[in-house]
PAZAPA-4460 file (N, C-alpha, C; in steps of 0.05 Angstrom, whole numbers, plus 32768, in hexadecimal, padded with zeros to 4 digits):
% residues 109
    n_x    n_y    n_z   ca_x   ca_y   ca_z    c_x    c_y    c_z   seq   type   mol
   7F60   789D   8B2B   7F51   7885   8B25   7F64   786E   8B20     1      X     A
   7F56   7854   8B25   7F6E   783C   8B21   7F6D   7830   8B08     2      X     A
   7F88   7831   8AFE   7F7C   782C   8AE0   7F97   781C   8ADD     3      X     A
   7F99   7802   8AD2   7FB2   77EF   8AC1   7FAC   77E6   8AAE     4      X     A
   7FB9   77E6   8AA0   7FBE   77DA   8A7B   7FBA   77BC   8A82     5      X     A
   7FA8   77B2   8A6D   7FAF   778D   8A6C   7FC3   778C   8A78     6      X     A
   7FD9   7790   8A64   7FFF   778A   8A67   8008   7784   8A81     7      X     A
   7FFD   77A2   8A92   8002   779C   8AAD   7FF9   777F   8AB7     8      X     A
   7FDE   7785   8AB9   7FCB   7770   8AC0   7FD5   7751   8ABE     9      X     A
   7FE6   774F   8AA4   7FEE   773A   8AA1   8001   7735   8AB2    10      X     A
   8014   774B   8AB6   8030   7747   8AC3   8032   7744   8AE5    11      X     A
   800F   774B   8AE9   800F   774E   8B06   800C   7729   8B09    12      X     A
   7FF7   772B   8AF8   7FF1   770D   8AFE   800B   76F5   8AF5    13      X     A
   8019   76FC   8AE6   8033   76F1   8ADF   804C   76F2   8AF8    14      X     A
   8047   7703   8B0C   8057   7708   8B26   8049   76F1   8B39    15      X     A
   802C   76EB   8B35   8027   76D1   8B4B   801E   76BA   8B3E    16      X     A
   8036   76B3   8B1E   8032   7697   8B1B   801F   7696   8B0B    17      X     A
   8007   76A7   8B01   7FF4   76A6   8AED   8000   76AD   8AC8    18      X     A
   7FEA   76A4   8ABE   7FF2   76A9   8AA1   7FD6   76B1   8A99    19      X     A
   7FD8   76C3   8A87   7FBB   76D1   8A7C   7FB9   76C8   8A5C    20      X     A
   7FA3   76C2   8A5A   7FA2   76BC   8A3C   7FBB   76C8   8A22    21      X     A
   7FC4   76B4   8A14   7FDC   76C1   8A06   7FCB   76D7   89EB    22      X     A
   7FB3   76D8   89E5   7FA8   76E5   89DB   7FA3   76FA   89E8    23      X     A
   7FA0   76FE   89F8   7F9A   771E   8A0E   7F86   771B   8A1E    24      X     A
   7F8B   772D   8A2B   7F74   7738   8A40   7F63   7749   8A35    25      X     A
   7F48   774D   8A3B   7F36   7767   8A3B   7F42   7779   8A4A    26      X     A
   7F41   778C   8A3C   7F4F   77A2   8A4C   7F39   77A6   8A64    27      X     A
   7F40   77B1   8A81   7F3B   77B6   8A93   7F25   77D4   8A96    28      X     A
   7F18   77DA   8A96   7F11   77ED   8A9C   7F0C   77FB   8AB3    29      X     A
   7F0F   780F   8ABC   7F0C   7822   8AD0   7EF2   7818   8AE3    30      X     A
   7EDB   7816   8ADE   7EC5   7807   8AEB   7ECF   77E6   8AED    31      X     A
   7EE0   77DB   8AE6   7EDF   77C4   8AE7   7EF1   77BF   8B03    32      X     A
   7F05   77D9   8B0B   7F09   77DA   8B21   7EF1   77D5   8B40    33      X     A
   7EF9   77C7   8B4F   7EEA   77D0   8B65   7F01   77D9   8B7F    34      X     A
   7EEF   77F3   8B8C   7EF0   7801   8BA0   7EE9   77F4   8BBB    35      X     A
   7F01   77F0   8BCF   7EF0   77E4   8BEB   7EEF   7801   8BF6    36      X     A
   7F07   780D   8BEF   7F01   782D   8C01   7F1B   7837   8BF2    37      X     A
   7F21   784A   8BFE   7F30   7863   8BF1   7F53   7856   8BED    38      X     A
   7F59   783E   8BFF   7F73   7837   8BFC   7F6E   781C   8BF0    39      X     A
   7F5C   7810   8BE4   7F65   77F3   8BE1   7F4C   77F0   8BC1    40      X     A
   7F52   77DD   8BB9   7F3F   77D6   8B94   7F47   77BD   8B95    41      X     A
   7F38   77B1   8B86   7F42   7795   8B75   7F3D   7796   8B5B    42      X     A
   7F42   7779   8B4D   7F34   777F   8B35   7F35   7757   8B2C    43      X     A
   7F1B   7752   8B29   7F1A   7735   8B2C   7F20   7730   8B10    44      X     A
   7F27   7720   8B02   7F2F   770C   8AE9   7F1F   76F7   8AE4    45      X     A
   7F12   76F3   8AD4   7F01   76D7   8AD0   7F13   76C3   8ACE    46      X     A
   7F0C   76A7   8AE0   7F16   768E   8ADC   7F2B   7684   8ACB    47      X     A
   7F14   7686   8AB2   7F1F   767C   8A9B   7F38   768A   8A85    48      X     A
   7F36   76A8   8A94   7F4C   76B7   8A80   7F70   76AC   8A85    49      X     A
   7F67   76A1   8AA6   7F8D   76A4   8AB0   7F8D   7677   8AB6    50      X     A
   7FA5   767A   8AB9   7FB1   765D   8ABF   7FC7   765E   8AD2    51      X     A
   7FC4   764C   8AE8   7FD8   7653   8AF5   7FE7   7632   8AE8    52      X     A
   7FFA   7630   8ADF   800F   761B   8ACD   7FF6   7613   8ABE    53      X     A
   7FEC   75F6   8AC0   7FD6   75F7   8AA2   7FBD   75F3   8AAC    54      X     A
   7FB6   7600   8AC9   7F9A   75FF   8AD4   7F93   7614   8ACF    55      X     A
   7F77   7614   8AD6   7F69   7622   8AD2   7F59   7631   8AEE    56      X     A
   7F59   763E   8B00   7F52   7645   8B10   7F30   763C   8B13    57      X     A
   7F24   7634   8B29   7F0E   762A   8B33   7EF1   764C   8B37    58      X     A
   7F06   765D   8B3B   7F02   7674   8B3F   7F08   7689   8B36    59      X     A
   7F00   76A4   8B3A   7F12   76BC   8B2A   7F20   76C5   8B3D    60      X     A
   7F3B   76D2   8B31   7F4A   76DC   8B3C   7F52   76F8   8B3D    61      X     A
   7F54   76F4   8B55   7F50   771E   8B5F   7F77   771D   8B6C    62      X     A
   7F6E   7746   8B58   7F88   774E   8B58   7F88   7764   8B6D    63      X     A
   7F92   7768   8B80   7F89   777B   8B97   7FA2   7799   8B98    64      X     A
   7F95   77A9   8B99   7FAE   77BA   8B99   7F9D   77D4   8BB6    65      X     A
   7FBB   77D9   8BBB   7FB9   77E9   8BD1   7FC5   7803   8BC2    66      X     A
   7FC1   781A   8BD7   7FD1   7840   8BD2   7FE5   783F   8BDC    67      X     A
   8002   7843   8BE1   800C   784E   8BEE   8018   7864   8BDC    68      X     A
   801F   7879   8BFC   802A   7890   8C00   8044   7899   8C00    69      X     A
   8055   78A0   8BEE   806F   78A2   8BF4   806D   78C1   8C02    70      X     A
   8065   78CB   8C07   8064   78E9   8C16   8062   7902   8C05    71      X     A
   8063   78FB   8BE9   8058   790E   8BD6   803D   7907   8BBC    72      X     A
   8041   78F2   8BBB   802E   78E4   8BA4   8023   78CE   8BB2    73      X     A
   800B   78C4   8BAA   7FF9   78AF   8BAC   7FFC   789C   8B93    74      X     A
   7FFE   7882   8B92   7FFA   786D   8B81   7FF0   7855   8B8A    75      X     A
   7FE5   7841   8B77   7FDE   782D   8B74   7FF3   7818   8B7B    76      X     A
   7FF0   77FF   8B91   8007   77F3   8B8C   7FF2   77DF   8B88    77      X     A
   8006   77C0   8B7C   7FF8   77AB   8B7F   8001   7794   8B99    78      X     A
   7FEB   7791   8BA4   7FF1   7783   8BBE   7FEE   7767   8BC0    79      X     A
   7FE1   775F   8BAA   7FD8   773F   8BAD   7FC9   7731   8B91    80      X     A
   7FCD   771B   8B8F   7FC7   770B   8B75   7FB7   76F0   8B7A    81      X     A
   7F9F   76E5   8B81   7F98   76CE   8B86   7F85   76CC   8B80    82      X     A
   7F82   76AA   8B7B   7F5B   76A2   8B7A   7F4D   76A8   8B99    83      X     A
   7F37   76AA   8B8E   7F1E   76B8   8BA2   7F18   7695   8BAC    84      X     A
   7F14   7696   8BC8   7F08   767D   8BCF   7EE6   767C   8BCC    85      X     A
   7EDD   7667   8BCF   7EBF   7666   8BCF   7EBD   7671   8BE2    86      X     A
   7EA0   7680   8BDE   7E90   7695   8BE5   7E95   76AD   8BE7    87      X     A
   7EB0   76B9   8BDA   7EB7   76CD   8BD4   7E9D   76DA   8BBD    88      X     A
   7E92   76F5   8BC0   7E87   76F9   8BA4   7E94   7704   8B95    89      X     A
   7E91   770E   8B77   7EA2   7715   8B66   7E88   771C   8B42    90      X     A
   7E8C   7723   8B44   7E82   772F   8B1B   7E96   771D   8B0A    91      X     A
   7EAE   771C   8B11   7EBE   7709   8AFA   7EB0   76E7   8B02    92      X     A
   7EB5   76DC   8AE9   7EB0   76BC   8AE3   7EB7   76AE   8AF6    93      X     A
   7EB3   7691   8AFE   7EBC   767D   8B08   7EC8   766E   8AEB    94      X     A
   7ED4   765C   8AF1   7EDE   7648   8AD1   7EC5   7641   8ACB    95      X     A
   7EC5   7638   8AB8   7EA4   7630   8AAB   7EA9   760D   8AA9    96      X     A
   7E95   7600   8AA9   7E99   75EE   8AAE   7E9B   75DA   8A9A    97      X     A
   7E97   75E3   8A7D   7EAB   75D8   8A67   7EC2   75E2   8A6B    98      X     A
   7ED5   75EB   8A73   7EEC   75F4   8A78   7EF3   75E2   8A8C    99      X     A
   7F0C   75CB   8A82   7F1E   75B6   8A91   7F30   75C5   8A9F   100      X     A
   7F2C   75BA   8ABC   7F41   75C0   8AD4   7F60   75C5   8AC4   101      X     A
   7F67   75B3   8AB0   7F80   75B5   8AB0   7F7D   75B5   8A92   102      X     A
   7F81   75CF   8A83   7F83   75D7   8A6C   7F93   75EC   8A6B   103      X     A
   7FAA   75DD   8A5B   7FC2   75F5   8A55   7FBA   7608   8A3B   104      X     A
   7FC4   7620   8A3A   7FBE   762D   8A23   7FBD   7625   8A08   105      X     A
   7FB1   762D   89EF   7FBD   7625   89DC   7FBD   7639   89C4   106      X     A
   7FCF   762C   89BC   7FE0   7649   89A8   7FD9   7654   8991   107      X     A
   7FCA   7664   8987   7FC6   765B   8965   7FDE   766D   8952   108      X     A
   7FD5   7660   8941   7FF3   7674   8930   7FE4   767B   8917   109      X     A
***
């Protein structure tokens, strides 16, 4: 089954330029994966959780991972990091529309 920690989650999206809330992620759950077929999943992100520098994505952003085979084991790789264009569908958020295009994080202490 496909299963990653926030942590990951963060780090994948931190490999294409995203930043995830400095408070955390909801952890991911196993159903929150989707299945296109036996080699490929995504897993969409609502809008408002990631920033790519201090925007806010228009859209959610799907994390795509493929299987490969080294000739003894099967795993999960991650293949791709991006916003969904319109008319993509998706279960995760669009930004909400009190939510400013360009809102950098903010910190509490």
């Amino acid at each position: 089954m496909l299963s990653f920690t926030a942590e990951e989650i963060r780090e994948f999206l931190a490999d294409y330029g995203y930043t995830s809330n400095p408070e955390g992620l909801a952890q991911p759950f196993p159903v929150d994966f989707i299945s296109e077929n036996k080699t490929s999943a995504y897993l969409d992100v609502n809008a408002d959780a990631v920033r790519k520098g201090s925007e806010v994505p228009d859209r959610p952003v799907r994390i795509t991972f493929h299987v490969v085979f080294d000739g003894e084991f099967s795993r999960w790789k991650l293949e791709s990091v991006a916003e969904l264009t319109p008319g993509i569908d998706s279960r995760a958020l669009d930004r909400m529309p009190e939510t400013p295009k360009v809102s950098p994080w903010t910190y509490k202490k």
